[in-house]
N, C-alpha and C positions, 0 to 999 in steps of 0.2 A: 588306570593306565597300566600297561604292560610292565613290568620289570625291567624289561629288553630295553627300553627307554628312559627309565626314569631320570628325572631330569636333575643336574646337579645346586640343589638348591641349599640351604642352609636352617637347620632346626636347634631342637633344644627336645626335654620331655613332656614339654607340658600337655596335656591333650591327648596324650594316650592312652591314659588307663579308661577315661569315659569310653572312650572306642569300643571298647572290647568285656567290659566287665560284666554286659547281659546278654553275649552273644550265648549264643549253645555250642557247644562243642560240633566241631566239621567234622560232615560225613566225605568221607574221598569220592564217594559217587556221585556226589550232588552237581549238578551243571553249575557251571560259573553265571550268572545273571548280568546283565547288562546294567549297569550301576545308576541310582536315582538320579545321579549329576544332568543326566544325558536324555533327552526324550529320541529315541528312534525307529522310523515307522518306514511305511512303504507306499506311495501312491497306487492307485488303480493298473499303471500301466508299467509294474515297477519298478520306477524309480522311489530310493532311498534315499532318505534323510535323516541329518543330526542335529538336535538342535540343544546348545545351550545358553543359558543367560550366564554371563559372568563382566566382572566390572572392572577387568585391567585389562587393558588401559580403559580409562574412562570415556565413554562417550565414543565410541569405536566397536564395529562390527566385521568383526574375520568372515566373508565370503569364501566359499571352495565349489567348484565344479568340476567332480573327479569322473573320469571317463575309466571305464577297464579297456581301454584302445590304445592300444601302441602299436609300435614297429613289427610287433611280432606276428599282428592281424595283416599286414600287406601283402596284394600279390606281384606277382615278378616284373609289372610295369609299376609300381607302386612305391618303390623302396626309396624311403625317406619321406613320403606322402604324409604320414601321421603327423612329423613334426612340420612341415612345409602349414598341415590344416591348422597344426594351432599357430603360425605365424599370420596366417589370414585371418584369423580371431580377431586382427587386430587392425584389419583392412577393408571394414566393409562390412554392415550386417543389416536387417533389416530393417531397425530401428537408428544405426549409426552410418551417416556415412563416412567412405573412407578417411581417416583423419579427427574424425569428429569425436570417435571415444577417446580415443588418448587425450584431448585437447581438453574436452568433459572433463575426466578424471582428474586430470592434470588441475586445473581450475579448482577444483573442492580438495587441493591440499597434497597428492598422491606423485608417487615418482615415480615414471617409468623403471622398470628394472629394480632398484629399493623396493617401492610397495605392491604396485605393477606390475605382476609379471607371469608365466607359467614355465611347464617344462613338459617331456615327453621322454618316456623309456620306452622295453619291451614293450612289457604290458599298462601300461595307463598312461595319459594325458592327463594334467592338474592344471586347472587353473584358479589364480590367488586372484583376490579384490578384498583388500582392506576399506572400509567405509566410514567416513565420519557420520555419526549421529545428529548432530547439533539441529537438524532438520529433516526432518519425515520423507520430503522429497528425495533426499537422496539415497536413503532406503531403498523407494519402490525403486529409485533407478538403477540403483546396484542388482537387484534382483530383474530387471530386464534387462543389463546386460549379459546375465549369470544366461539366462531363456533363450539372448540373441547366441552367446555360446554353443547352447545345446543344440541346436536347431534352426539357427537363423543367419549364418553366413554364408554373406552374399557367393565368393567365389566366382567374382568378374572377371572375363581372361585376361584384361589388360591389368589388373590387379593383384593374377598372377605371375604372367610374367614380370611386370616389377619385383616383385617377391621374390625371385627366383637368384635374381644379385645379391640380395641381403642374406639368402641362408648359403650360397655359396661360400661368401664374406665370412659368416660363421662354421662354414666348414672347414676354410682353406687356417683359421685361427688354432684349430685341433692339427693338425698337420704337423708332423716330427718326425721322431725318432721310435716314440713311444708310441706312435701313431699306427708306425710303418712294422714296428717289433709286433704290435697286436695284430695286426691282419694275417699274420701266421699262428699267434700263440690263442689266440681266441677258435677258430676250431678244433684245436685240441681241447681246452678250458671245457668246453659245452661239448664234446664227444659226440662233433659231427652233424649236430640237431640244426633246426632251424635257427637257432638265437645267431651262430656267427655269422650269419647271411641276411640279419635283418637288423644291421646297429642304426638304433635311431637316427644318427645323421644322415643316413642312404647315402650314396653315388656320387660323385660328380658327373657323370655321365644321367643317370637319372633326372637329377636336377634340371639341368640343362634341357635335357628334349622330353620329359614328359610331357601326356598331353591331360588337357583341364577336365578331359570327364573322366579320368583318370582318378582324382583329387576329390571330384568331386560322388563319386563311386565308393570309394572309401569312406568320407563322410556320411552319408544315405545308408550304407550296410553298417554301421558300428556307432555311431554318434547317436545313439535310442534309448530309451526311458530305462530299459532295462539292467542297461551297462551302466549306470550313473547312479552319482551320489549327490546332493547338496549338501553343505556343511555350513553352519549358521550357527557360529559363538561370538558373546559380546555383551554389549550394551543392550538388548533386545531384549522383549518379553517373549515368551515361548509361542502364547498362543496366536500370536499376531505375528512372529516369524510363520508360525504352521501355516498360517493363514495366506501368507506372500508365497509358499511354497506350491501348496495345492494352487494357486490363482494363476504361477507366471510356468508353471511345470507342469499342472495333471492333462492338458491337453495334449504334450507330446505324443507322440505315437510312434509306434515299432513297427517294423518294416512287416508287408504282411506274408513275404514267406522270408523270415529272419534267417541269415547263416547262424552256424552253431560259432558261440565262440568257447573254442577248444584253445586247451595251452597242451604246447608239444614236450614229446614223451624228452627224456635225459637218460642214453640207452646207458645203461651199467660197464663197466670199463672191465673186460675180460682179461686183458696181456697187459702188461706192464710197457712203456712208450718213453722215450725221450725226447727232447728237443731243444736245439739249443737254436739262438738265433743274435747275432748280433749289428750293431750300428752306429757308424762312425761318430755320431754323435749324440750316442747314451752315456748319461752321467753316472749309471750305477751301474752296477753285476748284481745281479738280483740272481737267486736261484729259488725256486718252489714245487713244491711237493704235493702232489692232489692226491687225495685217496677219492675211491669209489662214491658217487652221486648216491645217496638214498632218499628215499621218501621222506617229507618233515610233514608229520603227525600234527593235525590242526588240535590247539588246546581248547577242549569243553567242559572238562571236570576240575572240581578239586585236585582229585590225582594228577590230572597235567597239569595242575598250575605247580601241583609240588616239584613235577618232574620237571618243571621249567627252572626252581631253583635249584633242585641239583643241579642241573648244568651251567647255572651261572656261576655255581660254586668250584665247580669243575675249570671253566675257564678262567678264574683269575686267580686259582690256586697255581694252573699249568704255565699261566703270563707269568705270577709273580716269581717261579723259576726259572722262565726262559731269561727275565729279566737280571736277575741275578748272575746268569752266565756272560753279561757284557761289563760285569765290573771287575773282570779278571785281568791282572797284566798283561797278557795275551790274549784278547776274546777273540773268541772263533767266528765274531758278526760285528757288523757295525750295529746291528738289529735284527730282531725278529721272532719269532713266538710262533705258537700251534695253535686253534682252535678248530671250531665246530661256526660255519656260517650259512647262510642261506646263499644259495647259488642261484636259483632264480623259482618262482610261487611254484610249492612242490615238492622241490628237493633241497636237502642239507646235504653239506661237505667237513669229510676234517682234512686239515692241510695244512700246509707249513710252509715258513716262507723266511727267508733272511737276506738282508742286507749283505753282500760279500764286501770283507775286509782286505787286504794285502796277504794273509795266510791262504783265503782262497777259499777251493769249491771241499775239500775234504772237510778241513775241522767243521765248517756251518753243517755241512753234512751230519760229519760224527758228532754233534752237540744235536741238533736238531732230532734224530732216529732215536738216538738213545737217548733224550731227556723223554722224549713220547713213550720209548719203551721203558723206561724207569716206571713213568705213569700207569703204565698198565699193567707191568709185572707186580711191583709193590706199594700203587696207590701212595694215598698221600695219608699227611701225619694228625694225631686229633689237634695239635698246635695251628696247623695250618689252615685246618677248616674251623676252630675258633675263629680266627683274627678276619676268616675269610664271612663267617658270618656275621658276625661286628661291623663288617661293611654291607653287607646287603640290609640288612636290616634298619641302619642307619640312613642308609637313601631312601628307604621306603618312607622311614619317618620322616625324614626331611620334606618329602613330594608331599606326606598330609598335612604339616603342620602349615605350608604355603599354599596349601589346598584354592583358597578364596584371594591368594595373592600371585596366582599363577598366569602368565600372558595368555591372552585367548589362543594366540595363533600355537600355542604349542599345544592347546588341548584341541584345537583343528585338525591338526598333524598328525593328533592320535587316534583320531576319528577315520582321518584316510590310510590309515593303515588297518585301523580293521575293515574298513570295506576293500581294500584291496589285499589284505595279507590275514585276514582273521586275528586281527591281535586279539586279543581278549580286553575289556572296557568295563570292570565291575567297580570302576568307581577305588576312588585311591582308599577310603576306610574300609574297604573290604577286603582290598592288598595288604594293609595294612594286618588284617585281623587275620589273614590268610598265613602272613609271613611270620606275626607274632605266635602263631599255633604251631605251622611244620613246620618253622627252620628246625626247633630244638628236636625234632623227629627225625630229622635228617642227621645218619651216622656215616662215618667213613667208609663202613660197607657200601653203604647208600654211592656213595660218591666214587670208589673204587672200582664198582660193578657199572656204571655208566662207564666209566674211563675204559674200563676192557671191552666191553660193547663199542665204543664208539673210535677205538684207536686200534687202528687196523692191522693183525698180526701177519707179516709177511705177504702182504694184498697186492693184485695189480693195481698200477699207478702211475700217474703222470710225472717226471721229473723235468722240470725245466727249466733253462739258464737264459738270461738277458742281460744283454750288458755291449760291454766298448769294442769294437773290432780293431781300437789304433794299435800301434807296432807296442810291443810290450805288455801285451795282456793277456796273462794266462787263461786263454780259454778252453775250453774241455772239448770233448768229443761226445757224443752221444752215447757211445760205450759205458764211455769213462762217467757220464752221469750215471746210468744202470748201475755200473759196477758199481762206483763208492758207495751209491747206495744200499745194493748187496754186502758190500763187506759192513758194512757200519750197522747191518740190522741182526748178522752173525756174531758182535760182539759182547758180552758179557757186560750186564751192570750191575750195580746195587742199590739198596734202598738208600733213600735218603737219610738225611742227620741232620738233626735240630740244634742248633744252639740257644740257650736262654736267653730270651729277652727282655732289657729293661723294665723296670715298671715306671719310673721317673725319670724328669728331664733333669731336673737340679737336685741333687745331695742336701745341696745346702741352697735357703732362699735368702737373697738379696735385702740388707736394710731397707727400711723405705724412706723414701725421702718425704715430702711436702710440698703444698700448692702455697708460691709465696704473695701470690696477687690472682684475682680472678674479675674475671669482665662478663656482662650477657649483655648481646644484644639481640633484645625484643623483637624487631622486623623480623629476624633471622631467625629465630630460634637457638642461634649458637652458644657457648660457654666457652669461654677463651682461659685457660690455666695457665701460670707463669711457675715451673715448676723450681726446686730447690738445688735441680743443677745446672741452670739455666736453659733447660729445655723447653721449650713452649707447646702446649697442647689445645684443642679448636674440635670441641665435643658438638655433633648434629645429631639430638637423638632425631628416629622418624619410625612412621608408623607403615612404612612405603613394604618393609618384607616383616614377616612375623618373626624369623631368627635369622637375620644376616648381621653380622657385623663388619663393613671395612676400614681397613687402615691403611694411612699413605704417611711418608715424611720424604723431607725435600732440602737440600740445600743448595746452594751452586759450591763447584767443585768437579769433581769426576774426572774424568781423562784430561782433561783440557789442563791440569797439573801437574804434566809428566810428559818429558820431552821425546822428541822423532827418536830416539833410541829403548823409549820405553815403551813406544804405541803399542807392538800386541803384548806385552805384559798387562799394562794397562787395561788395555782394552777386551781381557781374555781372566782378570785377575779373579772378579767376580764369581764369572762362570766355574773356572779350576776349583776355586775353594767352595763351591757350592758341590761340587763333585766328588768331593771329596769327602764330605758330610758335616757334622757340626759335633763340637766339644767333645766327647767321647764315641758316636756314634757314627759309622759310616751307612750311609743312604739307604741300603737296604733292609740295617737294624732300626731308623728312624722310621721308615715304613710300616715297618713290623708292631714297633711300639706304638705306634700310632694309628693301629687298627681300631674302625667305629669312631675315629672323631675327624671332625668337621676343619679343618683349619689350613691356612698354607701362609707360607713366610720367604719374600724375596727380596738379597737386597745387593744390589750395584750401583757399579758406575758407568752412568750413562756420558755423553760428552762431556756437558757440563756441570751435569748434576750428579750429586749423590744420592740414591731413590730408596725407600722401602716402599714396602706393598705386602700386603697383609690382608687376611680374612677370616672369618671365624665363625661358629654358631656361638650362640650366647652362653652354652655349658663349654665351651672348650675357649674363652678369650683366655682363662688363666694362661692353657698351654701353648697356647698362640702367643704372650705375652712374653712366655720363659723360653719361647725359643727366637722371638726377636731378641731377649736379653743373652741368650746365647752367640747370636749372630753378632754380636757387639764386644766378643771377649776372643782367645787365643782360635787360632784358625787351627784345624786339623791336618796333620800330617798321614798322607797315604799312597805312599809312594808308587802301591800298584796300582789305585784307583786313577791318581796322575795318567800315571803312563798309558791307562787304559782310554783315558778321556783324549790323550795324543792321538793314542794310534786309530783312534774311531773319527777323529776329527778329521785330519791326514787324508785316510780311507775315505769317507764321504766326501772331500773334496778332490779327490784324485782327478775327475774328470767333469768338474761342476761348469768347468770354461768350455767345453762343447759344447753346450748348447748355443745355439745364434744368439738366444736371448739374452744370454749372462756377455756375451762379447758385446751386443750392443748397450746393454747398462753399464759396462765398464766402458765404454767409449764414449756415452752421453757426461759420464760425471768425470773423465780427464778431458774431455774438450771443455766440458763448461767452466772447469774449476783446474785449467792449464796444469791440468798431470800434478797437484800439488801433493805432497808426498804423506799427509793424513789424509787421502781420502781411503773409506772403506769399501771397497772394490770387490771383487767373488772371491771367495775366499780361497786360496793357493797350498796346495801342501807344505811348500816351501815356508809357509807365513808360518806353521808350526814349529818352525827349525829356533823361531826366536825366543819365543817360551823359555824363564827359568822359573824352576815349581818357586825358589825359595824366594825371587824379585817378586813375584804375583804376591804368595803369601806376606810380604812386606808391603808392597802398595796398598793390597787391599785392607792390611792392621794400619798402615798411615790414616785411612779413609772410615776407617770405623775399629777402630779404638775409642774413637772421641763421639759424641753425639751434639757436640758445641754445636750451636746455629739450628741445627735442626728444628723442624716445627712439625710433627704428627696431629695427623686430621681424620678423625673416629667419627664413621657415620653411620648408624643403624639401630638396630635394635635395644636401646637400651638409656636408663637413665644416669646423668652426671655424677648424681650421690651411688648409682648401687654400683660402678664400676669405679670411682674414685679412691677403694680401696685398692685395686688390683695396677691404679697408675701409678698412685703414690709409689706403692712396692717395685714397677720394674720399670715403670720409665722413668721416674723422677730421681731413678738409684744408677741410670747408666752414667758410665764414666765421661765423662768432656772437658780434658786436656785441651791445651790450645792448639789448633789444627788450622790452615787455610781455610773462608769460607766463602769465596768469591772466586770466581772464573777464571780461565786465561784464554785471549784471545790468542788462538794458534794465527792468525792471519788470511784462511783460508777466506779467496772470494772470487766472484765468479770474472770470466774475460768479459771488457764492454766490446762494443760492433755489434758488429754483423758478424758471424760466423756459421758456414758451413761445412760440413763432413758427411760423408757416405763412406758407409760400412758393409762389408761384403761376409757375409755366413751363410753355413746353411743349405741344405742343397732345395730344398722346396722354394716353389713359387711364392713365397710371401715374404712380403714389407712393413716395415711400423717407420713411423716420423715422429720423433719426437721435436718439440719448441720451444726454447727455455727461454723464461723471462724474467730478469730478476735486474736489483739495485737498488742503493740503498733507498729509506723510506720511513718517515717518523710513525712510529704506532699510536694508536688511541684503540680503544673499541669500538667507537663508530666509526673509524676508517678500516678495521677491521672488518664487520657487516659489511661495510660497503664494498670491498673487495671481493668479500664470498657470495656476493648478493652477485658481481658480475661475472664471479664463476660459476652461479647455478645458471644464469642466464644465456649464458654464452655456453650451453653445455645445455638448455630447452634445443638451440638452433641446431647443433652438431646432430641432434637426434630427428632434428624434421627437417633439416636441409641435406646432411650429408649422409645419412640413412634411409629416412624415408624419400623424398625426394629427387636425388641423386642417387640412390641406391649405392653409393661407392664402399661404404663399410659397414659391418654388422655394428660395431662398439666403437667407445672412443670417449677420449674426457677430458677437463681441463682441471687441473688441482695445484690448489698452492693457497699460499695466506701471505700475512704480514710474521714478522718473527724478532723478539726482541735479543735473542742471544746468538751470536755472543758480540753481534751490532744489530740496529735497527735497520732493520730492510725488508722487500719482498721477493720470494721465488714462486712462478707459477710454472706449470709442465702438460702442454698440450700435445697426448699422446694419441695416435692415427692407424691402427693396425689397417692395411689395405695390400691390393694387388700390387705387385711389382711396377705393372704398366701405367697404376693408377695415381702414382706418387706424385706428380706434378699437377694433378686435376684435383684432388683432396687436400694437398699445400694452400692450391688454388681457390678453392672451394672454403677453406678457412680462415684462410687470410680475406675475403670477401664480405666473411660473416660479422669478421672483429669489423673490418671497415665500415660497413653498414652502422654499425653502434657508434661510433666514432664520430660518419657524418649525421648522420639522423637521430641516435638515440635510440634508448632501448622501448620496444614497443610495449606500454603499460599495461597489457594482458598477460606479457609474459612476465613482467614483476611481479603482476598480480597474482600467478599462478607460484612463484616462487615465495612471493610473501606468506598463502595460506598453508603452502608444507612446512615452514619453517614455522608458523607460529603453532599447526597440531603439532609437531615434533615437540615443540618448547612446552606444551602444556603437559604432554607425555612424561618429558625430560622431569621435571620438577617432581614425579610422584619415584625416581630413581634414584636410590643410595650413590649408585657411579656417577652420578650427572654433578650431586655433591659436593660429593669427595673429589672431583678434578677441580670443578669450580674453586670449591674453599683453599684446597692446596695450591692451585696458579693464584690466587689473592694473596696468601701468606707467603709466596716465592717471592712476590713482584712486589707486595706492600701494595696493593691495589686495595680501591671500599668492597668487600665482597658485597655489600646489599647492592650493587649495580647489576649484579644477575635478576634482580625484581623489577630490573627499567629495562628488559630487552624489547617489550614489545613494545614501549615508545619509542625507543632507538629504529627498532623495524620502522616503526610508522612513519618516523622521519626521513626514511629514504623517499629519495625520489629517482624515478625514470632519468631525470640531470645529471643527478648523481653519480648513477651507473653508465653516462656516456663520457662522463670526468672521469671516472675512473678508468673505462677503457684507452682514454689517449693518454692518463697516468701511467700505466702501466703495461702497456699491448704496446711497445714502441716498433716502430717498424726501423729504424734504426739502434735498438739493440736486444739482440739475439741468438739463441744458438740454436741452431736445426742438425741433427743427424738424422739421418735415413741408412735406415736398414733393407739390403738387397742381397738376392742370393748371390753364392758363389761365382763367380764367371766362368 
């Protein structure tokens, strides 16, 4: 896999010296080779294919059928065609009629949109099919539907006209501000080329009147052996994947006088250009900076692959200083950084881009020019590209050591990126032995001399501003972009300055304490610890990641122990002191010290709970352990870092209530919950005004000073005796004073009736309805199942009545459960993005749906089909350290028998089609409710 990728997993050393110890020394000329993991070949008619065998998840085959066809290939009657063909993908094909593949798939376990699903850019179409194994038949069948993709859809016109509601639906859902700001600021971006004139979503005008040989013109020239890829990792044997390949694919055939497919030029940016564009309801001021489009050099050698680590090292040397510039008293961004990105297959860009704060468009300006110039005039420090190599290297290990523990679909993913982007695929032990050879070759020079190359001195460029048009917002002029950026590239800087950083977290280590009682239970595999200061621990070794460790602990508590005068102290307490850094260390030098290792440590207060969360690789629990024992002692005092977490907070929320969408979420949750005065709403500048640093720093020392009640729950890699030493010392040593450990019920609950509201935002054509259902309601865990069992159900129909069938909306869902805190009850929320006009007939239309279930009962194919996804998910779940660690930690909250997670599939089995029509007149009452709809402006 690529570098560019690698995926953030969790290692240790073991296993690396074999890797490398009888390789021969790299020549830089040598081609990078396509790595043994991976067989890939090319049919007669060429089409390409990948094929691996891999066994996570078990019993599970990742399907891809990648096209190099997008948006970018259509012509001027065509726009939005590419993505309109892969929604008939799903409408019709040779072997499926309309309806019949979702219905199929659906049936053997699979969810629309979760498993189900594809997309479409520029340049490529992808389409996903996850496949369960457990039967051969459904193999072949997933590889004829992969065939009916390639070559076999139908494209009936009455099949496309219906079609043409549903991508509307999902057009008019993109529709903004940001929508409306891009259709100016995107032919500048792409400098004039075809890309601004071909965004995948095409037209509404196109939409609407194209005609079907149109669609189907499109498909016939670009949907051919030659442009395609299959991807085949899983549960599979190679040669019998090759076998399914050649059988349902070598007969396709290419057109016989083929268009060329060409991708368009990225003409070179001569003048220097501004633009500013604003609207009424943009949440942010954004300002950015493009330098000049160039060529990105496809990697084949050695040499590029080194040249691909200098530039990794390059950019997160140049992050980790942009980053540095917002922990200032006054930061001159809410956010933002410079790199090097791909702009589209071809060309790279460097560019820059920040959040605007309340100081405005100069200072992000002057921080932004001159941190890049800093970079290029005096490079970076050998301190820096240390710590910066420490982490590259580190991910690399980490990606080997999970090598045979890695999900299919991510090494799918890296499959279709090199057929559509050339990544390079030499197999992760040969990145591996790649990185362990050049990184230590890679000098500052090395890395200074890309940074002058690639960071543009006084270049033409694009500067451009987005952001709020309301009364009070200093916005620039187009001049005034040019110029600040002229004066601010004429200014004088100097090299940077290192200060020394830590080597340790504690001076001094922690007594340890003892395990005063200990329990295991067999079914489980758990170890239950009773520690010496009354803290309780709940050990899951597993064999599920080769170096992950996580940790969680849990009590009730949290906000809910601090009255309406303290809500945002409370509720902000956590966050400040986490911002502020830990024990002697502010954030940026904890970073710094903690280059090359594997770990992170979070701990707040939630409602009602007090939470850690924690992770680690097996060589770093030590220091994972000393900085949860840090998080547990005197909070740090930082008064600019404070002030700098205000004024960025402040700033980001300056304009968060423009959007429709935040007015209509703040009006769903004061109607439902009658304007109660904790509820948490969009967040307000004003809500910043209540902050005091030194109440936060108190609440949050009330809340963890003590570790009393507490129960941490350690699930991964590793044994009870070889980490018992490392509990004893930091968990069994934390302090717990007597502290609250039980909730407080604020009183918050929702209105009974009927109630409705309508809300007016927004100047676009679009509606959402939201339908809240809640009160109170005894828990169990089979009333539990049974409730989500009739929200996947009632959420099969929304997708084939009010989608497919009614065509009224692209999306839409039902979500909610049962909840024990801080009373027993349920809340569901059945939300409807649709047309303005169309709000009474999709009301309509769903209230029809629940009725149907109500009088009749749920139709038992569609149980059927919700029962198979939920039990491959549960088989999935069980080989995952997270599925665990929630599991084990909601047992030790509630005092529930954790071995009840081992009777979910009788529990399932127990459901009936009954069931779930009890549960819809339980719960779906048609006398109490709350409905808002969202409509535009008037």
């Amino acid at each position: 896999m690529s570098f560019l990728f690698l995926r953030t997993l969790c290692t240790g050393a073991v296993l690396l010296a074999s890797v490398c110890t009888t390789q021969a020394a790299l020549t830089l000329t040598d081609p990078l080779p396509i790595g043994p993991q991976v067989l890939v070949g090319h049919l007669p008619n060429g089409l390409t294919y990948y094929i691996q065998k891999n066994s996570r998840p078990e019993k599970r085959l990742e399907l891809r059928l990648v096209v190099k066809a997008g948006s970018i290939l259509e012509d001027e009657d065509q726009l939005g065609l590419a993505h309109v063909a892969e929604h008939m993908a799903f409408n019709g094909s040779t072997h499926f009629k309309k309806h019949e593949l979702i219905s199929y798939l659906q049936s053997i376990g699979l969810k629309f949109g979760a498993d189900l699903n594809a997309h479409t850019s520029f340049n490529e179409t992808v389409y996903i099919l996850p496949i369960p194994t457990e039967k051969p038949e459904n193999i072949e069948k997933g590889f004829l539907v992969l065939q009916d993709w390639a070559q076999g859809i139908s494209f009936n016109d009455a099949d496309i006209d219906s079609e043409r509601s549903i991508v509307l639906e999902e057009l008019r859902l993109g529709k903004g501000a940001q929508d409306r700001m891009n259709k100016a600021l995107l032919p500048k971006i792409f400098s004039g080329s075809l890309y601004a004139k071909r965004l995948p979503i095409g037209t509404e005008d196109s939409i609407k009147t194209f005609k079907p040989d149109a669609i189907r013109r499109f498909y016939k020239d670009w949907y051919r052996p030659d442009l395609m890829a299959v991807v085949v990792v899983g549960d599979v044997e190679p040669d019998a994947a090759k076998a399914l390949v050649e059988s349902h694919f070598g007969a396709l055939a290419n057109p016989e006088h083929a268009r060329p497919r060409l991708y368009p030029a990225i003409a070179p940016r001569a003048t220097s250009e501004a633009l500013v564009v604003t609207d009424k309801e943009a949440t942010n001021n954004v300002l950015m900076i493009q330098y000049p489009a160039r060529a990105d050099k496809t990697v084949l050698t050695v040499e590029d692959y080194r040249q691909t680590l200098v530039e990794r090292l390059f950019g997160a040397m140049l992050g980790q200083r942009m980053q540095e510039l917002t922990q200032q008293a006054a930061p001159p961004f809410v956010g933002g950084g410079s790199g090097v990105g791909r702009l589209v297959p071809g060309y790279k860009i460097f560019g820059s881009s920040a959040l605007l704060g309340r100081q405005g468009m100069g200072p992000a300006v002057d921080a932004l020019v001159q941190e890049n110039e800093r970079a290029r005039q005096f490079g970076f420090t050998d301190a820096e590209l240390e710590r910066s190599k420490k982490n590259v290297l580190r991910q690399v290990e980490q990606a080997q050591v999970e090598r045979e523990k890695t999900d299919s679909a991510q090494y799918a993913a890296e499959y279709l990126r090199n057929f559509l982007e050339q990544e390079t695929i030499p197999g992760i032990d040969n990145e591996l032995l790649y990185t362990q050879e050049l990184l230590p070759s890679i000098t500052v020079a090395d890395v200074n001399a890309f940074a002058q190359s690639v960071i543009p001195e006084k270049s033409a460029k694009l500067v451009a501003y987005t952001g709020s048009d309301k009364p009070g917002s200093a916005t620039p002029t187009e001049p005034q972009l040019l110029r600040s950026v002229g004066q601010a590239e004429q200014q004088a800087v100097s090299a940077k300055t290192e200060k020394a950083v830590a080597t340790t977290l504690m001076a001094h280590l922690p007594a340890a304490g003892s395990i005063v009682a200990e329990r295991y239970n067999a079914t489980l595999g758990v170890t239950e610890w009773d520690l010496s200061n009354g803290v309780k621990v709940v050990l899951k070794p597993s064999d599920f990641k080769n170096d992950e460790i996580l940790l969680s602990g849990n009590r009730f508590g949290g906000q809910s122990l601090y009255g309406q005068p303290d809500m945002y102290n409370a509720g902000f307490a956590s966050t400040v002191v986490s911002a502020m850094g830990v024990a002697d260390f502010a954030p940026i030098e904890l970073q710094k010290m903690l280059a090359g290792k594997v770990l992170s440590v979070n701990t707040g207060l939630g409602g009602f709970n007090d939470i850690v969360s924690a992770s680690s690789s097996n060589a770093d629990l030590e220091t994972m352990l000393q900085l949860l024992s840090l998080k547990f002692g005197t909070t740090r005092r930082d008064t600019d870092l404070y002030q700098s977490f205000v004024t960025r907070m402040q700033d980001a929320a300056k304009n968060a209530i423009a959007r429709p969408e935040s007015v209509f979420f703040d009006a769903v949750q004061t109607t439902l919950f009658n304007a109660h005065p904790r509820l948490q709403l969009t967040p307000r500048p004003e809500n910043f005004n209540h902050l005091d640093l030194e109440r936060m720093r108190t609440i949050y020392q009330q809340r963890f000073s003590s570790a009393k009640g507490m129960t941490f729950v350690l699930v991964g890699s590793f044994t009870p005796d070889g980490i018992k030493p490392l509990v004893v010392r930091y968990l069994a040593s934390l302090p717990t004073p007597d502290i609250a450990t039980q909730f407080v019920d604020l009183g918050v609950r929702p209105v009974t009736g009927v109630v409705k509201k309508e809300v007016h935002s927004g100047t676009e054509a679009k509606s959402q309805v939201s339908i809240n259902f809640s009160g109170p309601a005894a828990y169990s865990d089979e009333e539990q199942l049974r409730l989500s069992a009739l929200v996947e159900v009632v959420n099969l129909k929304i997708i084939d009545v009010l989608r497919e069938k009614l065509t009224l909306i692209y999306g839409g869902s039902l979500r909610g459960n049962l909840a024990r805190t801080p009373y027993e009850h349920y809340q569901l929320a059945l939300t409807l993005p649709c047309a303005p006009e169309n709000v009474d007939k999709v009301v309509a239309a769903a209230w029809g749906e629940i009725q149907k279930i109500q009088d009749a009962g749920v139709d038992p194919a569609d149980w059927a089909k919700v029962k198979q996804n939920w039990l491959t998910n549960h088989r999935k779940n069980l080989r995952e350290n997270g599925f665990w660690l929630r599991r084990l930690q909601s047992a030790a909250l509630y005092g529930d028998n954790p071995t009840s997670l081992l009777d979910y599939e009788k529990q399932v089995a127990a459901i009936t089609p009954q069931d779930l029509q009890v549960a819809a007149q339980r719960y779906l009452k048609r006398d109490n409710y709350v409905q808002v709809a969202l409509f535009p402006e008037k």
